[in-house]
C-alpha positions as CSV (number, residue, x, y, z in Angstrom):
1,X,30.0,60.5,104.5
2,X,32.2,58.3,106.8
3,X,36.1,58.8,107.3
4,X,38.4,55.7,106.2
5,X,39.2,53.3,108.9
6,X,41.7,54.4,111.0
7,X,44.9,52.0,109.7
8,X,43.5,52.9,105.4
9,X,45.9,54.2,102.9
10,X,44.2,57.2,102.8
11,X,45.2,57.7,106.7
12,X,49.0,56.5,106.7
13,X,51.5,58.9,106.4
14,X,54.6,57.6,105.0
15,X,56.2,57.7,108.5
16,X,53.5,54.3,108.5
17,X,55.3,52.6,105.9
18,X,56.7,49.4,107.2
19,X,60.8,49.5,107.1
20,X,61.5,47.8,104.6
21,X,58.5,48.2,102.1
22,X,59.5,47.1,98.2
23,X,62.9,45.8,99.7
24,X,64.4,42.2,98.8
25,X,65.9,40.1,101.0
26,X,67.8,36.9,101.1
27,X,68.7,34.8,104.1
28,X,71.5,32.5,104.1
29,X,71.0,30.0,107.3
30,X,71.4,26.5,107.6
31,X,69.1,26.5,110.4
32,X,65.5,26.2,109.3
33,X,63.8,27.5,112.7
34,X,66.0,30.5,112.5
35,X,65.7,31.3,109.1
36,X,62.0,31.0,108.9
37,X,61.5,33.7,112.0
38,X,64.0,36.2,110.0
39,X,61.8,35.7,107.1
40,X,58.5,36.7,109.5
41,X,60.6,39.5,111.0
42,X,61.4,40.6,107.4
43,X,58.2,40.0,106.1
44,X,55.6,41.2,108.9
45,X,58.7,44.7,108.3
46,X,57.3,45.4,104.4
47,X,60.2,43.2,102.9
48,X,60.3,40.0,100.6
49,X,62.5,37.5,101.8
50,X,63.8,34.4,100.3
51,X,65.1,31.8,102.2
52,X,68.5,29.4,100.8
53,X,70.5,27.1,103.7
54,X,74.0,27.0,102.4
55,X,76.5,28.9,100.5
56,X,76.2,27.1,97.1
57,X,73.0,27.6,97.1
58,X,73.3,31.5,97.8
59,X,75.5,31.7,95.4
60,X,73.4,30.0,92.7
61,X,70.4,32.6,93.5
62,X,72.7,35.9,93.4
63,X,73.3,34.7,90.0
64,X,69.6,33.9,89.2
65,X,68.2,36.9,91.0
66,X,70.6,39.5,91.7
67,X,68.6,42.7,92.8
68,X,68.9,41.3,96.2
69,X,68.4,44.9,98.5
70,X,70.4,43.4,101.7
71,X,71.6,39.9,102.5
72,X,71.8,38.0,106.1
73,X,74.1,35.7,106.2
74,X,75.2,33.2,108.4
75,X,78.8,33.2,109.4
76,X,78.5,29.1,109.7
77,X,77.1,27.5,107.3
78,X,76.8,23.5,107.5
79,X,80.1,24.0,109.5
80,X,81.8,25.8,107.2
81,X,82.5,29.2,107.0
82,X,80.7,31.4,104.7
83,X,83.3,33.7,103.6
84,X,82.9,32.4,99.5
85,X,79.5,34.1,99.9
86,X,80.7,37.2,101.8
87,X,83.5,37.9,99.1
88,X,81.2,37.7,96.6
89,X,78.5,40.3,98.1
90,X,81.7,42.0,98.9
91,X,82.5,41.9,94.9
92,X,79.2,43.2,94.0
93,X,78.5,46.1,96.2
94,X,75.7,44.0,97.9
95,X,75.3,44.9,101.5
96,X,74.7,42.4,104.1
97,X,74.5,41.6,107.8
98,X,76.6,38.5,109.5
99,X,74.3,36.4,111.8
100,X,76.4,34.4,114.4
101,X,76.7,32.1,117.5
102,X,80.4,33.4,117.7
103,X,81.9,35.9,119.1
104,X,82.2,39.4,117.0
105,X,85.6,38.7,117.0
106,X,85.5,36.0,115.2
107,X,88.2,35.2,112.2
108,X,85.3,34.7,109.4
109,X,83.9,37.8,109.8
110,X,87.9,40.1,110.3
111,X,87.9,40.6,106.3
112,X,84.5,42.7,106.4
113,X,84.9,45.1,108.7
114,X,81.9,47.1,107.3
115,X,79.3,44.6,107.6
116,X,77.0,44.4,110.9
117,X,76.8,41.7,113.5
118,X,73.9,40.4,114.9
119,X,74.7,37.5,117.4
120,X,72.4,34.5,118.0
121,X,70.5,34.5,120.1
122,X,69.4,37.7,118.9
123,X,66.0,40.0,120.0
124,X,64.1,41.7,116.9
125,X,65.0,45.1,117.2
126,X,68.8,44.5,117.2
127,X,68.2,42.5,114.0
128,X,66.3,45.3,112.4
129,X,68.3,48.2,113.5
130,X,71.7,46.2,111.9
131,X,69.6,46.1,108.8
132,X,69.0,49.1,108.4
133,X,72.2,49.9,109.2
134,X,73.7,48.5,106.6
135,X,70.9,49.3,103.9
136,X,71.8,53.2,105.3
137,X,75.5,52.7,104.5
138,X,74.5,51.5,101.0
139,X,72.9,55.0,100.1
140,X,75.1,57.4,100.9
């Protein structure tokens, strides 16, 4: 009898589970390039992620699908500041992460004090430890 491949379910441990296995994501960025490598990052991490490039649009899909598990958001959107979409994560508990080209100063991002920074560019890692950062704030 032959041992499962190295890599099989019946060798994992749940230490191998990806970070973000079963969670949903959405990603709020007007630019496409950008948007698509958060959604391999998310993806190739164990996550679903859904891609929308501007706030109405974000909006419309928290009401259509709102068991969203963590939202990034772009502080700019279509050069326009994406607070409406903040405020209303904000309103419903949701957690998300601000992605920006400004500084983390910046007056969009003053009125949620709680929500991570990542700022563009940005290397993998610091992306996924901010989300899981604020997916850890969310549970306790």
């Amino acid at each position: 009898m032959t041992s499962p491949p190295t890599g099989s379910p019946a060798n994992q441990s749940p230490s191998d589970e990806p970070p973000f296995a079963g969670k949903r994501f959405l990603i709020v960025e007007d630019e496409y390039l950008i948007a698509l490598d958060i959604q391999q990052v998310l993806e190739s991490a164990g996550a679903v992620a859904t891609c929308v490039g501007s706030a109405a649009d974000a909006l419309k899909k928290l009401e259509a699908e709102p068991a969203y598990d963590l939202v990034v958001l772009d502080v700019m959107l279509n050069r326009k500041a994406s607070t409406d979409v903040a405020n209303a994560l904000t309103a419903r508990g949701m957690p998300f992460v601000f992605l920006t080209g400004m500084p983390g100063n910046s007056a969009q991002m003053k009125g949620f004090p709680t929500a991570p920074v990542v700022e563009k560019p940005y290397q993998e890692a610091q992306l996924i430890s901010a989300l899981k950062l604020a997916l850890s704030a969310t549970s306790l």
